[in-house]
C-alpha positions in Angstrom: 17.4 121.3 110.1 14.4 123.4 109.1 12.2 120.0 109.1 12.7 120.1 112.7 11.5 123.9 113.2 9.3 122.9 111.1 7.4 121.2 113.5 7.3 124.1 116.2 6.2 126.2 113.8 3.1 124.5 112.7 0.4 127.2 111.6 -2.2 124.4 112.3 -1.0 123.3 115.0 -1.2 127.0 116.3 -4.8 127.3 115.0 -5.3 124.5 116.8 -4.2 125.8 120.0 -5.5 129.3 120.0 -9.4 127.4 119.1 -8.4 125.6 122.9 -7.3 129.0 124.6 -10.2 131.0 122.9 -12.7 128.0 124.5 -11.5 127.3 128.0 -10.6 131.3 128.8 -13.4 132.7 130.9 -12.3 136.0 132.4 -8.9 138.3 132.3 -5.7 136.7 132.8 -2.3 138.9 132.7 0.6 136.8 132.3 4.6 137.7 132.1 6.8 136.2 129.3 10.3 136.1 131.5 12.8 135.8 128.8 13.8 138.3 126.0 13.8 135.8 123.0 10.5 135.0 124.2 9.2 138.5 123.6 10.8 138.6 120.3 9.1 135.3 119.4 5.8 136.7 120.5 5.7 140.4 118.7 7.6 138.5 115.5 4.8 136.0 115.3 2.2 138.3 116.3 0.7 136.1 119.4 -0.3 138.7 121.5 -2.5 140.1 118.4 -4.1 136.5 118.1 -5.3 136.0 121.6 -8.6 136.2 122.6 -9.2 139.8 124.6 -8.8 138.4 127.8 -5.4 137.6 127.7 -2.9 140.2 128.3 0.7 139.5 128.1 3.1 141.6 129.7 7.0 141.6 129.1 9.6 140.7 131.9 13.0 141.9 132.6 14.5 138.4 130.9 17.2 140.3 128.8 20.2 139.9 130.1 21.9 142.7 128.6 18.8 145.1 129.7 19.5 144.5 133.1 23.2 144.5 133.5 23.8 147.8 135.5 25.0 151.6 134.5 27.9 150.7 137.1 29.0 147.9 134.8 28.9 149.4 131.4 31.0 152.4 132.7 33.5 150.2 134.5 33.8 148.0 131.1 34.5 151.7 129.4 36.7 153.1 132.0 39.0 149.4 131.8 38.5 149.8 127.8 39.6 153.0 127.6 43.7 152.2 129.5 46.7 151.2 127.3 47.5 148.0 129.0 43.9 146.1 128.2 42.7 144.0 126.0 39.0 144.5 126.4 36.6 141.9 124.9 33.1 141.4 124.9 30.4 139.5 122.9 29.0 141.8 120.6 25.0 143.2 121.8 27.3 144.8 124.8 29.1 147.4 122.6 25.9 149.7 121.7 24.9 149.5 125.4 24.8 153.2 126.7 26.4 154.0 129.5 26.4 157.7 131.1 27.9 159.5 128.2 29.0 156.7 125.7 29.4 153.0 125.1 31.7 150.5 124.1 31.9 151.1 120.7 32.5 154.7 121.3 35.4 153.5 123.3 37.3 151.2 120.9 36.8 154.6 118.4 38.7 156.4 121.0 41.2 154.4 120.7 40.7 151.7 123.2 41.5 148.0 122.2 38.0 146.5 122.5 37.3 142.9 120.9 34.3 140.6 120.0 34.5 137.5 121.0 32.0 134.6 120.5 33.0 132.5 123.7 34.8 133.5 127.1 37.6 130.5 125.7 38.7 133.5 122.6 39.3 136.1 125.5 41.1 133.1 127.3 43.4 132.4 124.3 43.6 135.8 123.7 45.1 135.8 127.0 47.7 133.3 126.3 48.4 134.6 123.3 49.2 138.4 124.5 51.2 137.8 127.9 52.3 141.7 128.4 48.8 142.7 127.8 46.0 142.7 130.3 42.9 140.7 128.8 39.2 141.4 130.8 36.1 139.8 129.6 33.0 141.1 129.9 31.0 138.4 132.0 27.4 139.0 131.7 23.7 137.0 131.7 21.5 134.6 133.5 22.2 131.6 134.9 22.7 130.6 131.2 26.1 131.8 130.6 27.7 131.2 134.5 28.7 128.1 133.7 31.3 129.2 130.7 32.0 131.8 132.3 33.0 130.2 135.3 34.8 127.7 133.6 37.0 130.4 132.0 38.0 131.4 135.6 38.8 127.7 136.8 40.9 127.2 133.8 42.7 130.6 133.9 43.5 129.8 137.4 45.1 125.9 136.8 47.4 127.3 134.1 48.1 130.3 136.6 47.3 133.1 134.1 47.7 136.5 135.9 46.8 138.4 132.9 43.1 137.5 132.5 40.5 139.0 134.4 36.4 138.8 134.2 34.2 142.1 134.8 31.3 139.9 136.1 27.8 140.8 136.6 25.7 137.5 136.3 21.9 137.9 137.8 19.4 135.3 138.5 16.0 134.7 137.4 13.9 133.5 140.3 14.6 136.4 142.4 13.5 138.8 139.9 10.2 137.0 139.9 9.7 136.9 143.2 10.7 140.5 143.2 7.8 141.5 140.6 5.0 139.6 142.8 6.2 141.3 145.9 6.0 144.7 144.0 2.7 146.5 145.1 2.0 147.2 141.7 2.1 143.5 140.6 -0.8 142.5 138.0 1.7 138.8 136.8 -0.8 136.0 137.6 1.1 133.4 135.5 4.9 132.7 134.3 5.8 132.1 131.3 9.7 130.9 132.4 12.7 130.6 130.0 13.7 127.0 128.6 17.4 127.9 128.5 17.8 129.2 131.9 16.1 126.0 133.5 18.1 123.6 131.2 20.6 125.1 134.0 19.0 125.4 137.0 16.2 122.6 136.3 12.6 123.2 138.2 13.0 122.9 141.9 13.2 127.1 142.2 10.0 127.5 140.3 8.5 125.0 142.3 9.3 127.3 145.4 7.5 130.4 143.3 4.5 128.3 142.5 3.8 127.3 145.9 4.6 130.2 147.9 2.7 133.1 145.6 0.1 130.5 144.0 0.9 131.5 140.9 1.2 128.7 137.8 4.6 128.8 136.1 5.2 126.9 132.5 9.0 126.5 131.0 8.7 126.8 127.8 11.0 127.0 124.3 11.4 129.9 122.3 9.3 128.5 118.9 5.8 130.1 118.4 4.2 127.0 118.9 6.2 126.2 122.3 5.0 129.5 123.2 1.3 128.8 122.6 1.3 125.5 123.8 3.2 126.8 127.6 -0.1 129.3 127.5 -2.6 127.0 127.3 -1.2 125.0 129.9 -1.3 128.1 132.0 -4.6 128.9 131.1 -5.7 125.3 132.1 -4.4 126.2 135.4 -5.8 129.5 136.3 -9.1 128.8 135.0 -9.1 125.7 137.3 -7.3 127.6 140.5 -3.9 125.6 139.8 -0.8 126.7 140.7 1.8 124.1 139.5 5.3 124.2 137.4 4.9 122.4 134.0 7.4 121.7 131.8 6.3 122.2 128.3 10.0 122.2 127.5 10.7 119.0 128.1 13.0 117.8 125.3 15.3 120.5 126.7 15.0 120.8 130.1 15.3 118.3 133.4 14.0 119.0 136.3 17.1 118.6 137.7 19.0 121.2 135.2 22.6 120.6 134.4 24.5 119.2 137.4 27.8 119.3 136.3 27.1 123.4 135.2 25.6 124.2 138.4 28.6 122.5 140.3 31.3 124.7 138.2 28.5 127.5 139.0 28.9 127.0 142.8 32.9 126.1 142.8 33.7 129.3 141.2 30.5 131.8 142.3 28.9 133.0 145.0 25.5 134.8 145.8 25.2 138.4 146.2 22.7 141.1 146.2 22.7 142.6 142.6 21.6 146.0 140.8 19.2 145.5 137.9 19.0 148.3 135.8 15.9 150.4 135.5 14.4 147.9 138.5 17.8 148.6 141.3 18.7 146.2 144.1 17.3 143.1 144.9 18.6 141.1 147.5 20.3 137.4 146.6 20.0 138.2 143.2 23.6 138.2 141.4 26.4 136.3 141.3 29.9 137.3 142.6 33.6 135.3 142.6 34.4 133.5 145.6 37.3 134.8 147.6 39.4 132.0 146.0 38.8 133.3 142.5 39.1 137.5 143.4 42.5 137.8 142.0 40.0 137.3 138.5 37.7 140.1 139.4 38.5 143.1 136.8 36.3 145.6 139.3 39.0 145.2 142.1 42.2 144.7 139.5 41.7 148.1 137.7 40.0 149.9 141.3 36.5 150.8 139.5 34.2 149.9 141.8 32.6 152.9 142.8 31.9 155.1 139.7 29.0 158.3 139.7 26.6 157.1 136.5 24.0 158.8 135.1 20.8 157.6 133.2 18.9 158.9 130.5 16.0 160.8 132.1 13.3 159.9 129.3 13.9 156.4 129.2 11.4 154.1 130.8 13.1 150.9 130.4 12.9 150.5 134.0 8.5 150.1 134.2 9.4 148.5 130.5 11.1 145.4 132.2 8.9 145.2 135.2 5.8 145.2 132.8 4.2 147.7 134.1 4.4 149.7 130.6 4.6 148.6 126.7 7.5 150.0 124.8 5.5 152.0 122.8 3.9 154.4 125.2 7.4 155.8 125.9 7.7 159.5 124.4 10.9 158.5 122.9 9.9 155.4 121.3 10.5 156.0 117.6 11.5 159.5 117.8 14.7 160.4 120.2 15.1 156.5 121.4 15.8 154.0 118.1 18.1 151.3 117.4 21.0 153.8 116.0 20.6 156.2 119.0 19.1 153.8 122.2 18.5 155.7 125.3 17.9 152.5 126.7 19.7 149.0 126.8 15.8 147.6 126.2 16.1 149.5 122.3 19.8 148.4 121.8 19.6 144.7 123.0 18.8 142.1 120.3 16.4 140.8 123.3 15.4 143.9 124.3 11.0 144.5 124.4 11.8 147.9 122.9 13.7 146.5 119.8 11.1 144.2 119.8 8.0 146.8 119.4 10.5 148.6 116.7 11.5 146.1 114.3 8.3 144.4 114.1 5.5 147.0 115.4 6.7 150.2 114.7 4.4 151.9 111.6 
């Protein structure tokens, strides 16, 4: 296996590309890395330190767990915290702070809170624990909708009435349209995340490109994939292109994943959505159709509307719309770190902030 990452980890290679970027680049270009792992790939391998001075790179809100709403986290705790539930969750939620605690917190108090690797183990737990209400916390890009929704289809054939989802799923090309409508938009280039488009193949991006005239690349998560989808976008902005290239091509086709997007669509619908430390943008979430509600945990245990409260310090929210580095926060380092977060940007295993600290931090 590692001859394989092997090759997309090439340090000559990377020399190699980072001679072409230094040599075609010609004036300052500021360019957004959408997804999370991306921005871990970058800091880890020290990318942003190896470009030439006219580069900037500026981190997006591509971290699922980031973004998912206050509302959310203290709906999963209030449904955590009564008798009857069987609460599960992949594990980078539980640390996630909500207004006065998180998930972990709440399984200490006593509530029955699970990880689970796949949406299938809270379905089986499900099966397995008929007196018992089992909710599963349904988060993430486009990514993760199609297991999730999946988990819903199934649970409805085999009629299970004691499984439920607390969904908040949010989509990436609205966010980026979002960022380039904002009057304080510098992004003149997109860097785009492989796995989301391995879903949703290229015809979105394609929208973006034309419409704002700004060059987009889909790229892996390697350091070389990385390298190689920013000389491709330097190509284009030093030669006043605006195009979608697909520098992840032995992942993603330009038509995505039919048969994901179709159990997408069948189960989901779109709504407007809350991202956290950003707030509402229109057509940006997804929400079960009114064949699947009987699934939706918000309307099963009534916690819809809940008072939240964020941390006043943190500024996760200018964090994820790149409008600040991690490390001019205040906090960073001193009252926000991994084993107290303020933020979900510190906690999140693709958070920018966990980022800065586990690989910058002196």
């Amino acid at each position: 296996m590692s001859r394989y990452l092997d090759e997309f980890r090439d340090p000559a290679v990377a020399r190699l590309m980072l001679d072409e970027i230094t040599r075609l680049v010609t004036r300052p270009w500021v360019i957004m890395e959408v997804c999370g792992g991306q921005t871990h790939a970058i800091v880890r391998s020290g990318i942003d330190q190896l470009l030439p001075p006219h580069i900037s790179l500026v981190h997006g809100p591509g971290c699922p767990v980031c973004v998912t709403p206050l509302e959310i986290i203290d709906q999963a705790i209030a449904i955590a915290k009564m008798p009857e539930v069987i609460f599960t969750s992949f594990g980078d939620m539980l640390r996630v702070p909500g207004s006065e605690r998180d998930l972990l917190t709440a399984r200490s108090e006593g509530g029955d809170v699970r990880i689970v690797y796949s949406p299938l183990d809270a379905l089986q737990i499900a099966r397995d624990n008929p007196s018992r209400q089992v909710v599963f916390l349904a988060i993430g890009f486009e990514t993760t909708a199609p297991g999730n929704a999946m988990v819903v289809a199934q649970a409805a054939s085999e009629g299970l009435r004691n499984f439920s989802i607390l969904v908040c799923h949010v989509l990436v090309p609205p966010a980026m349209r979002a960022l380039l409508d904002s009057p304080g938009n510098r992004v003149q280039g997109y860097l785009a995340a492989g796995h989301v488009c391995t879903v949703m193949g290229l015809a979105e991006y394609e929208a973006i490109a034309a419409g704002y005239r700004v060059p987009i690349v889909v790229t892996g998560l390697e350091s070389n994939d990385i390298l190689e989808g920013l000389l491709l976008l330097i190509r284009q902005l030093e030669s006043g292109r605006h195009e979608v290239e697909n520098q992840y091509a032995r992942s993603v086709r330009p038509g995505g994943n039919p048969a994901a997007r179709a159990m997408v669509d069948r189960v989901f619908m779109v709504k407007d959505q809350k991202w956290r430390g950003i707030g509402l943008m229109p057509a940006s979430g997804l929400a079960l159709r009114e064949e699947f509600a009987a699934f939706d945990a918000a309307q099963r245990f009534a916690v819809a509307a809940m008072e939240t409260h964020e941390a006043a310090e943190c500024i996760s929210g200018l964090v994820l719309q790149g409008l600040q580095r991690p490390d001019q926060c205040p906090a960073f380092g001193e009252s926000c770190r991994p084993e107290h977060p303020l933020g979900a940007t510190m906690v999140s295993s693709e958070g920018a902030c966990a980022a800065y600290y586990r690989y910058k931090k002196l």
